[in-house]
mmCIF file of the C-alpha atoms, coordinates in Angstrom:
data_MODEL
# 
_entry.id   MODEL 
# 
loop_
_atom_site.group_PDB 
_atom_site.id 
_atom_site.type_symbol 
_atom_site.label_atom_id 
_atom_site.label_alt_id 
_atom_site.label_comp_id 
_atom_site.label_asym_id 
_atom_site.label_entity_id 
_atom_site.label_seq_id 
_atom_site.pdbx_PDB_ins_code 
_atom_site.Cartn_x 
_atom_site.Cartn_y 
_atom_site.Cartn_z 
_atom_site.occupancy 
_atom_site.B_iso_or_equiv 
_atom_site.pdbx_formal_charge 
_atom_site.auth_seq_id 
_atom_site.auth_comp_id 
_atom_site.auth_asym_id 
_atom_site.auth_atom_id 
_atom_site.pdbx_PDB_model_num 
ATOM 1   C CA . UNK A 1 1   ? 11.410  3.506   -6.476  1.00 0.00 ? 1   UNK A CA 1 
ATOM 2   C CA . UNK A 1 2   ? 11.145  3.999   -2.580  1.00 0.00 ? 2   UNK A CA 1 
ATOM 3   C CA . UNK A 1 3   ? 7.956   1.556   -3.090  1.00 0.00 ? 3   UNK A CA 1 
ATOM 4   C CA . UNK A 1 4   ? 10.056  -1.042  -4.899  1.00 0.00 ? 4   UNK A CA 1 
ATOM 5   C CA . UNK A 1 5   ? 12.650  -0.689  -1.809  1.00 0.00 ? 5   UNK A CA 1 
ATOM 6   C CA . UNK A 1 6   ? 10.040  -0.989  0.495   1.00 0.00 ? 6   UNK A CA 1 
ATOM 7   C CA . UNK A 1 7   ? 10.322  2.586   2.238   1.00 0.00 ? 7   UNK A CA 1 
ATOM 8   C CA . UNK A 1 8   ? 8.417   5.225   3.323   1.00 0.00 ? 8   UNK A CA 1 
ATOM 9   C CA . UNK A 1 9   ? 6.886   7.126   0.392   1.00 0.00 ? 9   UNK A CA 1 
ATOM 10  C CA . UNK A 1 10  ? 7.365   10.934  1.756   1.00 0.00 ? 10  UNK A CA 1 
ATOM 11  C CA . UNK A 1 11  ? 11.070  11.042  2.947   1.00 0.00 ? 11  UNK A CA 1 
ATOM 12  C CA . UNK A 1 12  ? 12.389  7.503   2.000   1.00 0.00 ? 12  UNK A CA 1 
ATOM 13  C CA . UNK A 1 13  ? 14.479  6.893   4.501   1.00 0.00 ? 13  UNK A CA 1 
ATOM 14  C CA . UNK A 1 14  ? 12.657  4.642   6.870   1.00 0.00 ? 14  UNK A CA 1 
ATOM 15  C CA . UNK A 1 15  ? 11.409  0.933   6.188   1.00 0.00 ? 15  UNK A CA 1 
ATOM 16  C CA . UNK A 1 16  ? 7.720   0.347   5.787   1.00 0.00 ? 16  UNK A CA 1 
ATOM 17  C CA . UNK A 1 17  ? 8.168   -3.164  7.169   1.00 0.00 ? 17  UNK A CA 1 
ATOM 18  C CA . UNK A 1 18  ? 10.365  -5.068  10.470  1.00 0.00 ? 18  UNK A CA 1 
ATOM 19  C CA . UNK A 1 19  ? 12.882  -6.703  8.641   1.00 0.00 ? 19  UNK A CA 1 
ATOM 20  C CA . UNK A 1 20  ? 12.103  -10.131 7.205   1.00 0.00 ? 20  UNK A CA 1 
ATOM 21  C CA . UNK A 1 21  ? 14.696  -12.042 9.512   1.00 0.00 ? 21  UNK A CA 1 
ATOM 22  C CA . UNK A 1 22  ? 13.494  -10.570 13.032  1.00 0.00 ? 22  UNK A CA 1 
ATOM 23  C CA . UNK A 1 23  ? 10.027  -11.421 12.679  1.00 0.00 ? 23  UNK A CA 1 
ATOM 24  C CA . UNK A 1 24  ? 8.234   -14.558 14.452  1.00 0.00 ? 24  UNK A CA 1 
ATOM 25  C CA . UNK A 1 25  ? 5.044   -14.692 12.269  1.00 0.00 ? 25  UNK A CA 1 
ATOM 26  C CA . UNK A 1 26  ? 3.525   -13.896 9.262   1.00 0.00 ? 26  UNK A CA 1 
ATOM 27  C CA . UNK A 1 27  ? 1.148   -11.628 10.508  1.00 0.00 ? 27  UNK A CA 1 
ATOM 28  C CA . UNK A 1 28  ? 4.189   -9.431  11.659  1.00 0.00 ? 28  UNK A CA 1 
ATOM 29  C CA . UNK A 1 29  ? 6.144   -10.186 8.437   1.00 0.00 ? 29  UNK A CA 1 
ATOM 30  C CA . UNK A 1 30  ? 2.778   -9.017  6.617   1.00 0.00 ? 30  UNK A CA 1 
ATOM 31  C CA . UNK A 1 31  ? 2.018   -5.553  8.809   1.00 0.00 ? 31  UNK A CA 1 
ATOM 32  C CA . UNK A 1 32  ? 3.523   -2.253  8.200   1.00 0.00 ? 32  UNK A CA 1 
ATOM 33  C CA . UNK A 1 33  ? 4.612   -0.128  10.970  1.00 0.00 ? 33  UNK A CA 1 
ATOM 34  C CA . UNK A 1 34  ? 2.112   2.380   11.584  1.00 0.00 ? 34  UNK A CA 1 
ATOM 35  C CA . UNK A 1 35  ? 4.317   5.360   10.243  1.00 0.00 ? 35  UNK A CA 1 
ATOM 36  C CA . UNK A 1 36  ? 7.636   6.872   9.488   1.00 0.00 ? 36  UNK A CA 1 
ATOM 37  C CA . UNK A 1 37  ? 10.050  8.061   12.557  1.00 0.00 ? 37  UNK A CA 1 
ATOM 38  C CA . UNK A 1 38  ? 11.634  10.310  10.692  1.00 0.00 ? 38  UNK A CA 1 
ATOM 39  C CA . UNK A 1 39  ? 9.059   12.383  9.126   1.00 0.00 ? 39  UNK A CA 1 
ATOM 40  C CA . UNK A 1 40  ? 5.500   11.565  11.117  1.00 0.00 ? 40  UNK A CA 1 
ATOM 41  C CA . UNK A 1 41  ? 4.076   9.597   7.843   1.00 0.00 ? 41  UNK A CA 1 
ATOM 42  C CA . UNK A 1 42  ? 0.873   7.564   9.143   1.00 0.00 ? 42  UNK A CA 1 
ATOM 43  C CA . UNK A 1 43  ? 0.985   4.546   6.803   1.00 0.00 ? 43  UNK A CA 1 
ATOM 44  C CA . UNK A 1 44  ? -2.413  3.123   7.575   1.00 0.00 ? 44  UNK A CA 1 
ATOM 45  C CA . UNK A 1 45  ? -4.489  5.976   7.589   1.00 0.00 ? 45  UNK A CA 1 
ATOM 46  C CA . UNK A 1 46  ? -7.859  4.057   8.932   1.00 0.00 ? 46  UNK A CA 1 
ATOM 47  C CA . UNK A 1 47  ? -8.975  0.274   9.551   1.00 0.00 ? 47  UNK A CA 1 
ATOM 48  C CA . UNK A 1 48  ? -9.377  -1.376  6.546   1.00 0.00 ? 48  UNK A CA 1 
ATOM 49  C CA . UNK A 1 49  ? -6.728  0.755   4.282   1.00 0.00 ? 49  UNK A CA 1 
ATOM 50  C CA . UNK A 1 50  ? -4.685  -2.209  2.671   1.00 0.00 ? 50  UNK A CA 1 
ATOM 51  C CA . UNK A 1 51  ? -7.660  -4.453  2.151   1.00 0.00 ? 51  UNK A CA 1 
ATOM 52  C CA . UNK A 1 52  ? -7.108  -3.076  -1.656  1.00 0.00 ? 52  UNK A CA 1 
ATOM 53  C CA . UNK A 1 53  ? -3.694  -3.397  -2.502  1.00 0.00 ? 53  UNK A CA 1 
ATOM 54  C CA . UNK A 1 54  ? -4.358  -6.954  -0.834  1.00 0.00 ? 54  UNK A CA 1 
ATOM 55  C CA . UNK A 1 55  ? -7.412  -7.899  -2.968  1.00 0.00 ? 55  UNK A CA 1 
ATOM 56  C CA . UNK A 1 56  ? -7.429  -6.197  -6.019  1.00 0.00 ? 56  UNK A CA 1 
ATOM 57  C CA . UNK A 1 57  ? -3.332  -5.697  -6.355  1.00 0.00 ? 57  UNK A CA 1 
ATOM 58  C CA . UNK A 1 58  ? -1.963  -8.644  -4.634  1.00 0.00 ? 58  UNK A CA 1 
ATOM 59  C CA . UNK A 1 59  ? -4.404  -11.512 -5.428  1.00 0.00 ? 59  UNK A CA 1 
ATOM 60  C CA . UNK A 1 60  ? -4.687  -10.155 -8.802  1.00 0.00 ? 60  UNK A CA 1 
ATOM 61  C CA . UNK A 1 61  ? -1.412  -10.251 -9.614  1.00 0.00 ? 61  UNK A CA 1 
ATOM 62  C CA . UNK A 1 62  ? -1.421  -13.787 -8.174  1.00 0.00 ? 62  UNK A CA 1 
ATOM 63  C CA . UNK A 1 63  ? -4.526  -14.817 -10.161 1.00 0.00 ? 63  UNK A CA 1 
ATOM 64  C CA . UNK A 1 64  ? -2.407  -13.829 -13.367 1.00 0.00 ? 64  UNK A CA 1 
ATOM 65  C CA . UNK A 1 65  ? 0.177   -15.258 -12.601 1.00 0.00 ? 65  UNK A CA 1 
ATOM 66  C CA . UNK A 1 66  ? -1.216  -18.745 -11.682 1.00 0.00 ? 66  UNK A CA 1 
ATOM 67  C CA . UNK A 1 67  ? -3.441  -18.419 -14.557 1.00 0.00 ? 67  UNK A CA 1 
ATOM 68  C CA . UNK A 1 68  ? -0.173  -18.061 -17.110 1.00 0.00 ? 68  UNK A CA 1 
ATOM 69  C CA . UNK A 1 69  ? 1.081   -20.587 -15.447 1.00 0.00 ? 69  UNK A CA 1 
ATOM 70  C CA . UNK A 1 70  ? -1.387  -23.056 -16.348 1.00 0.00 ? 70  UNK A CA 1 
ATOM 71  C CA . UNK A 1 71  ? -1.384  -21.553 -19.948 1.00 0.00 ? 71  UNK A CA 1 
ATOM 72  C CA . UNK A 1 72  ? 2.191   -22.188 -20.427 1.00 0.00 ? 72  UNK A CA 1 
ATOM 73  C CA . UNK A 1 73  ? 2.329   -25.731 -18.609 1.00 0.00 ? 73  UNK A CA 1 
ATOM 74  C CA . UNK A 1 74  ? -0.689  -27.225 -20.677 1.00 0.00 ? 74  UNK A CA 1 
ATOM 75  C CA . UNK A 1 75  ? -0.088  -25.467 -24.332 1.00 0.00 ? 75  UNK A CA 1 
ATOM 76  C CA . UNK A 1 76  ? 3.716   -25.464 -24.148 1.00 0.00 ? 76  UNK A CA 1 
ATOM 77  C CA . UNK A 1 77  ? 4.530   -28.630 -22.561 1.00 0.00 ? 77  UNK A CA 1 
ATOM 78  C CA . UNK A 1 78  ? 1.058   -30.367 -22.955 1.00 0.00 ? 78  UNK A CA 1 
ATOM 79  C CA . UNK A 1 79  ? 1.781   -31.956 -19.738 1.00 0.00 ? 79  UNK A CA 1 
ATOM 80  C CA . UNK A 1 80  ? -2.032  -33.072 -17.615 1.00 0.00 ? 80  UNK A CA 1 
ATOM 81  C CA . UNK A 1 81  ? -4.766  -30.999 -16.379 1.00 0.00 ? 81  UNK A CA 1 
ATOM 82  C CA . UNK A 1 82  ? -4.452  -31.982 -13.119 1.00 0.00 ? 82  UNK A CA 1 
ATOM 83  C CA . UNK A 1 83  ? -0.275  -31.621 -12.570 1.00 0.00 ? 83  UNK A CA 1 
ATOM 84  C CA . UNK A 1 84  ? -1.157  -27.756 -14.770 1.00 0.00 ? 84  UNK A CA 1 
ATOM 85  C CA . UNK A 1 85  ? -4.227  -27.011 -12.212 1.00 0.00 ? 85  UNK A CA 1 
ATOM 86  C CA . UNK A 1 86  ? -1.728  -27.564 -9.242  1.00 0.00 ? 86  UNK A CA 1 
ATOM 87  C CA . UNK A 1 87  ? 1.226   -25.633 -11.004 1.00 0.00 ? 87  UNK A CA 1 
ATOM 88  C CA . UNK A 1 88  ? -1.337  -22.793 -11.278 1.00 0.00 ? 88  UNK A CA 1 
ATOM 89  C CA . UNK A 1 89  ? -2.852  -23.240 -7.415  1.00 0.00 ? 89  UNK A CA 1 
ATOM 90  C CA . UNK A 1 90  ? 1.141   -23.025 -6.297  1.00 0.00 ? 90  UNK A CA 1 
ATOM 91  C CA . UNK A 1 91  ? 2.005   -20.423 -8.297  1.00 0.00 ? 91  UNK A CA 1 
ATOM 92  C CA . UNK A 1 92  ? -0.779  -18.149 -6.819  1.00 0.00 ? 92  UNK A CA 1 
ATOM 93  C CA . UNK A 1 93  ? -0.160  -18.808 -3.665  1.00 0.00 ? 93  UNK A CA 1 
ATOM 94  C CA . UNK A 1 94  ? 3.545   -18.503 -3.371  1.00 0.00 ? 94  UNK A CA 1 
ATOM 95  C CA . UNK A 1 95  ? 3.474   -14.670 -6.156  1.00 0.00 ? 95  UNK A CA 1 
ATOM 96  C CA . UNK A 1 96  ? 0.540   -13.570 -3.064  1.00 0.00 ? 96  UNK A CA 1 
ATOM 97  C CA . UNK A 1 97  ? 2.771   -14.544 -0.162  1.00 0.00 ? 97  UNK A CA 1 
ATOM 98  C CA . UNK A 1 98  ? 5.740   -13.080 -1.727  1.00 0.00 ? 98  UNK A CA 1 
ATOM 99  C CA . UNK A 1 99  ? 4.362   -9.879  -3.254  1.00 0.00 ? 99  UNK A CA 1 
ATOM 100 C CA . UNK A 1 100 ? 2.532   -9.145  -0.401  1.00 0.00 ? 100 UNK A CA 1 
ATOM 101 C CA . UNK A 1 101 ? 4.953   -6.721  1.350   1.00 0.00 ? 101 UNK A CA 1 
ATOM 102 C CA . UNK A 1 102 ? 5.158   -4.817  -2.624  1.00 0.00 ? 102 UNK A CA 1 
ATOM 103 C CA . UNK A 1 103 ? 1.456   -4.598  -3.029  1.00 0.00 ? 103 UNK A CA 1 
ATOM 104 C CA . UNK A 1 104 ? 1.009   -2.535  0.005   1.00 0.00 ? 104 UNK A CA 1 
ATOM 105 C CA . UNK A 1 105 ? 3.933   -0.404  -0.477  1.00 0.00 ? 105 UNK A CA 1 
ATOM 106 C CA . UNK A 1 106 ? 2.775   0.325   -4.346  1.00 0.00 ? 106 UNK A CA 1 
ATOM 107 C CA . UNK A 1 107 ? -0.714  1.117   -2.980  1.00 0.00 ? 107 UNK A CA 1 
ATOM 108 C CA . UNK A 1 108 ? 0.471   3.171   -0.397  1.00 0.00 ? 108 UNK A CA 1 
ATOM 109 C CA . UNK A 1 109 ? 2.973   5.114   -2.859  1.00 0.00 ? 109 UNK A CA 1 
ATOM 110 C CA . UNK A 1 110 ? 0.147   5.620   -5.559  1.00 0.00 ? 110 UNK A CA 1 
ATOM 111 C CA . UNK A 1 111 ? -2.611  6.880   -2.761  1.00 0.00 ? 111 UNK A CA 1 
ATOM 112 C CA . UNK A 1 112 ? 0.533   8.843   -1.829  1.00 0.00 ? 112 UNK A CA 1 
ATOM 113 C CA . UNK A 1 113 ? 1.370   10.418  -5.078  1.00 0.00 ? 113 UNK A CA 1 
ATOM 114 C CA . UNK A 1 114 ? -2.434  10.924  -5.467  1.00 0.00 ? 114 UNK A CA 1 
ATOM 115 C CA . UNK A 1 115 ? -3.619  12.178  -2.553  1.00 0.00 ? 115 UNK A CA 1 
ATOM 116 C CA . UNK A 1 116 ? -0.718  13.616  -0.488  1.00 0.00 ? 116 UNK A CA 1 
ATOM 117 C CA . UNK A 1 117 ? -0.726  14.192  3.035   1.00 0.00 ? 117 UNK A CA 1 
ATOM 118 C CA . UNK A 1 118 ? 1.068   16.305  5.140   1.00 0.00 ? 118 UNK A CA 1 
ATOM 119 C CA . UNK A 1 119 ? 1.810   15.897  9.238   1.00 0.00 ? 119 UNK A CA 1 
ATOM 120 C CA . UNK A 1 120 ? -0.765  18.178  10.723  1.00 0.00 ? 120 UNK A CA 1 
ATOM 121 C CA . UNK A 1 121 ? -0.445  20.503  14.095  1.00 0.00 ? 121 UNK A CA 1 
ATOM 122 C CA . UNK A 1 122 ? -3.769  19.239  15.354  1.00 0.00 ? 122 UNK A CA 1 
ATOM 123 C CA . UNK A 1 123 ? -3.989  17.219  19.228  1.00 0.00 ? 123 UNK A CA 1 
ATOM 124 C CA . UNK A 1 124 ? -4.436  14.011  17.233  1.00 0.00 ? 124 UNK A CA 1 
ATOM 125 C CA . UNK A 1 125 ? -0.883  14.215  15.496  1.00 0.00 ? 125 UNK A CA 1 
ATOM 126 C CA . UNK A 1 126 ? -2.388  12.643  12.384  1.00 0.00 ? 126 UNK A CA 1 
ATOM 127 C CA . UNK A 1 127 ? -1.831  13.376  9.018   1.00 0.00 ? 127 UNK A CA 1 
ATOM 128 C CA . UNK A 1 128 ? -4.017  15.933  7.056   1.00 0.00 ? 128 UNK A CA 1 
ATOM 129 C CA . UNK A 1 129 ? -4.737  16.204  3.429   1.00 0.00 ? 129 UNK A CA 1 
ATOM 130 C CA . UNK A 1 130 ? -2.410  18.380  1.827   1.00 0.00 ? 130 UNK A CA 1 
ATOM 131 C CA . UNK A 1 131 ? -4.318  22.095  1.078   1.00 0.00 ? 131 UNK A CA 1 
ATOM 132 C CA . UNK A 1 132 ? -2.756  24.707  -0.432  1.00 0.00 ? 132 UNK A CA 1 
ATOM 133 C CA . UNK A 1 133 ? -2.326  28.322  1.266   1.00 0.00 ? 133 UNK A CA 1 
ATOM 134 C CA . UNK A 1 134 ? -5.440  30.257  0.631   1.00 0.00 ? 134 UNK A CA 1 
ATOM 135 C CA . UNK A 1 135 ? -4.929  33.493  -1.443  1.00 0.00 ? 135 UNK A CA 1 
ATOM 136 C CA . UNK A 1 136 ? -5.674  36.472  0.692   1.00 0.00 ? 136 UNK A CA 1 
ATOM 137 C CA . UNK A 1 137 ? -8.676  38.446  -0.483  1.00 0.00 ? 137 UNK A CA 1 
ATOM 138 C CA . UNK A 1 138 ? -9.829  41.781  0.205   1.00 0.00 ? 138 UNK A CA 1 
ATOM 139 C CA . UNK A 1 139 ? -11.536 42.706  3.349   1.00 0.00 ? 139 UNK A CA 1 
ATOM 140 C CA . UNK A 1 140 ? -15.561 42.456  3.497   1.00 0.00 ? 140 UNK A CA 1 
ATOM 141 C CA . UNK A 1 141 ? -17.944 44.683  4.913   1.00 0.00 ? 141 UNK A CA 1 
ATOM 142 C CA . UNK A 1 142 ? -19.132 43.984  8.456   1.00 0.00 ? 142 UNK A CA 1 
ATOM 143 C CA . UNK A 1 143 ? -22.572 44.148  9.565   1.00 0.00 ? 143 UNK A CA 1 
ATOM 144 C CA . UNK A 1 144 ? -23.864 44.594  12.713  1.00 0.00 ? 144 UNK A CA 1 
ATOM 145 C CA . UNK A 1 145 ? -24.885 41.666  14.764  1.00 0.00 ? 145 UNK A CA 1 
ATOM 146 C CA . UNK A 1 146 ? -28.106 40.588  14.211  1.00 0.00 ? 146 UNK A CA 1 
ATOM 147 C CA . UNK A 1 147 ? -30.496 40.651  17.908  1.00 0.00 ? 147 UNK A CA 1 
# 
């Protein structure tokens, strides 16, 4: 749900994205922050992390899309090739520019819900893969150092 509302997947309180009407490009409408105020959640955890949601999730979906398009236009309505080939090419292009923002917050909220991460106490203030606490075991023998 905090995917679908575009929010940070750990506390759910802060956006993922500037909002729509205050940005100047689509390059800032397309890039998340790069994490939550609130509760130190690094959304992009290294170069390159989106590139699937925007391949595989985002142009797929759009590929679908497009392609029922087409299906619909040419068995339904039997209207031309050409006029279903160019319903299908807009369709695509306008689901991927639209669902772009979703794919990346669904991707992010899966990896989340998969691999969570907590905010670590290390210099770089990143976030570390969640590890439980290890059980305490009984003491070992020491040896001597070796010379």
């Amino acid at each position: 749900m905090r995917a679908t509302r575009l929010h940070c997947p750990v506390c759910g309180k802060s956006p993922l994205f500037p909002p729509a009407l205050r940005v100047r490009r689509f390059f800032d409408w397309a890039t998340p922050f790069d994490g939550c105020p609130r509760c130190g959640y690094a959304y992009e955890r290294e170069p390159g992390y989106f590139l699937m949601a925007v391949w595989a999730v985002n142009c797929g979906c759009g590929s679908l899309l497009g392609i029922l398009a087409y299906l619909v236009l040419r068995l339904q309505f039997e209207l031309p090739v050409t006029l279903c080939v160019a319903a299908m090419i807009a369709t695509a292009l306008a689901s991927d520019v639209l669902f772009l923002r979703h794919a990346k917050a669904y991707f992010l909220a899966i990896d989340h819900l998969l691999d969570p991460h907590e905010k670590g106490g290390g210099d770089d203030g990143g976030n570390q893969p969640f590890a439980p606490e290890p059980e305490p075991t009984e003491p070992c023998e020491t040896r001597p150092p070796m010379r």
